[in-house]
N, C-alpha and C positions, 0 to 999 in steps of 0.2 A: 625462510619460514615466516608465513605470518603469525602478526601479534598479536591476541585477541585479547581483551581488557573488559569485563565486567562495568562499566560506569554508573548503574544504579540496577540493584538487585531487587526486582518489583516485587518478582512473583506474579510478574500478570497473568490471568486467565487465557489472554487471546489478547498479545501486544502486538500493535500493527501498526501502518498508516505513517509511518517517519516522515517530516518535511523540515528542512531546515533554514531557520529565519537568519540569512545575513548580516543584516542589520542589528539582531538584537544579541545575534550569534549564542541562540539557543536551537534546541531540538523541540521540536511539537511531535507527541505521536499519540496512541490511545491506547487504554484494554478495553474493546468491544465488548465482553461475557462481565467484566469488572464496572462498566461502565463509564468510567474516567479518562478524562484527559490530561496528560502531561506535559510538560515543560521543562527538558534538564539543560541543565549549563553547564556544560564540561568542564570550562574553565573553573568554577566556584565548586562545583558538583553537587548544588543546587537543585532539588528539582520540584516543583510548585505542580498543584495538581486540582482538576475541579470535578463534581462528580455531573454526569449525563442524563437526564429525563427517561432517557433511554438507548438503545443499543449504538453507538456511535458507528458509523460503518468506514468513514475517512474524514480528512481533514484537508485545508487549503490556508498559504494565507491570505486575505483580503487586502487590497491596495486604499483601501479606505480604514483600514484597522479593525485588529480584530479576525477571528479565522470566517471561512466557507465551512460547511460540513455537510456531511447527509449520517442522519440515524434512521433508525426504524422504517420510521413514514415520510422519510424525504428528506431533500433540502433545508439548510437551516443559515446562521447566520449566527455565529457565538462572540460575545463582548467579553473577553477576562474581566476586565474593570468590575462589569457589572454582574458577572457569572448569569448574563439573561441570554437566552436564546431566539430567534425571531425564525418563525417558518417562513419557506418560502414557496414550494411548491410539492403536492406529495402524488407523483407518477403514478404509483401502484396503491391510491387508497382503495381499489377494487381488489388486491391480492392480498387477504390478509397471509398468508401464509410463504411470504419473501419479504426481506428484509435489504435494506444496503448494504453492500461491501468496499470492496479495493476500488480506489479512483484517486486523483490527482487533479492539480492546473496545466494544459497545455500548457507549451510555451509563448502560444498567443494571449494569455490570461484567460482563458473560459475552464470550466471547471467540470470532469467526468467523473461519474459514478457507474456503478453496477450493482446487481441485485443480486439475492443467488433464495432459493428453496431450503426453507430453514423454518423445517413445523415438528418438531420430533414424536414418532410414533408413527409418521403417514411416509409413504410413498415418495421415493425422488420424485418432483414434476419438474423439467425443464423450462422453466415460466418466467426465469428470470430475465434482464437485460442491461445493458450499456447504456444509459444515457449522457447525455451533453448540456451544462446550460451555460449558455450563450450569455453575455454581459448587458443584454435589456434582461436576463432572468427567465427567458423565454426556455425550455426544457424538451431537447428533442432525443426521441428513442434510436437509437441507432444500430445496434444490434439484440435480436431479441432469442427464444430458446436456449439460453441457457440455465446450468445447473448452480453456477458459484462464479461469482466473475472474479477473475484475479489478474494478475499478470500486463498491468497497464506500463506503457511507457511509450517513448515519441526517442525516433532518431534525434542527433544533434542539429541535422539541417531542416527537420521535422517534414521529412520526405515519408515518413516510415510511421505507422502507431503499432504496438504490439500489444496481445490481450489473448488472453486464456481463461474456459472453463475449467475449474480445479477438477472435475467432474471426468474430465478426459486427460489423455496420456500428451497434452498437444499445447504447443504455443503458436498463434496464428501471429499474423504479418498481414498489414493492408497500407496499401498506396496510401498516402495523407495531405488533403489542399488545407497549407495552413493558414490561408485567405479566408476560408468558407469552414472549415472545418469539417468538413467531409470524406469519407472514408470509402473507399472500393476495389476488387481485388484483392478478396481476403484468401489467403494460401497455408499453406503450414511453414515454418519457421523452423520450430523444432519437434521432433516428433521425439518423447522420452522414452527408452527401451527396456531401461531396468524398470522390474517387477515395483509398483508401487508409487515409482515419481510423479508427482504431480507439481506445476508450476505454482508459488506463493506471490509474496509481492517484491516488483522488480526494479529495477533503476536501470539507466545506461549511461556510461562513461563517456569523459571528454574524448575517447576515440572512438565513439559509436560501438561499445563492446553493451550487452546485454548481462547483467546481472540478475541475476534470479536466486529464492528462497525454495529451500527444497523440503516441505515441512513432513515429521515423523522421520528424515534420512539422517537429520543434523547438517543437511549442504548448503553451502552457497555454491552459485555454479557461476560461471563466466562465457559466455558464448560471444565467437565474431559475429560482425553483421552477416554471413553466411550462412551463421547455425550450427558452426562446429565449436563445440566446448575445448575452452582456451584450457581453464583451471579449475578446478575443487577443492573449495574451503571446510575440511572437519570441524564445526562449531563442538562445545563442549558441553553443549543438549541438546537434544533431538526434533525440536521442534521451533526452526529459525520460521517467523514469519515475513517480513517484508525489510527491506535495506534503502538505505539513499545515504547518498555523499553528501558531508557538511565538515565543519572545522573554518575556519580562517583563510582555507588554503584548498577546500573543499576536497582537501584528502584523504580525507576519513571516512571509511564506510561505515554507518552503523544499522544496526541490527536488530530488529526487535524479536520473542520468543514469547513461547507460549506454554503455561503447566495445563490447560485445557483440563481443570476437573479432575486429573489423574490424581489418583492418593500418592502421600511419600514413596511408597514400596516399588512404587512403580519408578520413579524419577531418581531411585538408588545408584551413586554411580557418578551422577550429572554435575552440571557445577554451575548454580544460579540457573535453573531452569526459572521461564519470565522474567529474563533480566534484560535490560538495554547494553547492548555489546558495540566495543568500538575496536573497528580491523584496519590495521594496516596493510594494506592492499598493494599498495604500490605505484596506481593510479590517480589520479585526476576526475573529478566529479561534474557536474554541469547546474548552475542554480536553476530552480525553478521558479519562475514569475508567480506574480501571486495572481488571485484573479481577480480584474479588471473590474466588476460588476460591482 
């Protein structure tokens, strides 16, 4: 049976984005709708928080100090020390009506993002995309039409990137040069059959197993590099967002959740809905580099 542990009960709106700093052996993650950035220490159980200019969409750490991020209108560059943020490039200053989402650091150090259609009251418009910036800062679009980008991660030999619109029932798979950082051969992965599933944010284990958030089902899911789900994790609220391995030992899966604006009556039942959750899994994690730039 896994063990699932509450580590700090936020209450975040929309908790996301988990990376876990080695070195300082804490957790960096965010609430996107809450606007803040956190910081817990497991250890102390500690957790220091700063608030966002605006909607944070993911986080990195920086090899020079200090995190990566993209909010709202782009790329940024955020100093704790100083709580100053420094723009860096904003891809879609022509779309007011998308926003950043789910991304991470390759394992080369360069640093992806995604967008997704996030204007309430208008129409889905598939406008959003994948980008990449590369460690001169240089910013290239790499996949574009989609609805909500989520579902990011890189095989362990970084042969593989995987990435989903939340918008569809599907987890894609594409060939990965992680010389060039380029991507081709994009296929399906996994295709979700229950009614409803939609891929959140993902990690993949020191055995190249794919980890995925299963949000509104309460799942973590576990799939091989094939695409057949290994295992299924019951969280103890319904709405897990993104996961990544950290600890000491990088055995710990944790987990961040979402109350998404719902009232109490709704969340009856649950147990720390928006809280940062720590699982004992059973596995082995893979660190993430920070990015290089």
């Amino acid at each position: 049976m896994v063990e699932i542990t509450c580590i700090h009960d936020a209450g975040a709106q929309l908790g996301e984005a988990t990376i876990w700093d080695p070195d300082a052996a804490v957790l960096w993650w965010i609430d996107i709708w809450g606007q803040r950035i956190f910081r817990t220490n497991p250890a102390s159980g500690r957790t220091d928080s700063w608030e966002t200019p605006e909607y944070p969409g993911c986080i990195g750490l920086r090899k020079s100090g200090g995190l990566v991020l993209t909010m709202r209108s782009g790329f940024y560059f955020f100093d704790p020390e100083t709580a100053e943020f420094t723009a860096v490039a904003d891809p879609e200053s022509h779309l007011p009506d998308t926003r950043f989402n789910d991304g991470k650091p390759d394992r080369q150090g360069r640093f992806w993002s995604g967008t997704m259609f996030e204007a309430p009251g208008k129409e889905l418009e598939f406008i959003g995309s994948l980008y990449r910036m590369d460690t001169d800062l240089t910013v290239h679009r790499m996949i574009d039409g989609i609805g909500c980008s989520n579902g990011l991660a890189w095989s362990p030999d970084s042969t593989r990137m995987y990435f989903s619109d939340s918008h569809t029932p599907v987890v894609n798979v594409y060939d990965f040069d992680a010389a060039t950082g380029e991507i081709e051969n994009g296929r399906t992965f996994i295709e979700f059959t229950e009614p409803g599933d939609i891929a959140d944010g993902t990690t993949v284990d020191a055995e190249g197993c794919y980890w995925v958030t299963i949000p509104f089902k309460g799942r973590v899911d576990r799939y091989d590099p094939d695409g057949i789900r290994m295992a299924s994790i019951t969280m103890p609220t319904d709405l897990p967002t993104c996961c990544e391995f950290g600890g000491p030992d990088l055995d710990v899966l944790y987990v961040t959740t979402a109350v998404l604006k719902r009232p109490m009556e709704e969340l009856k039942g649950q147990t720390s809905p928006g809280g940062l959750f720590a699982l004992d899994v059973g596995v082995k994690g893979l660190p993430l580099p920070a990015f290089e730039g």
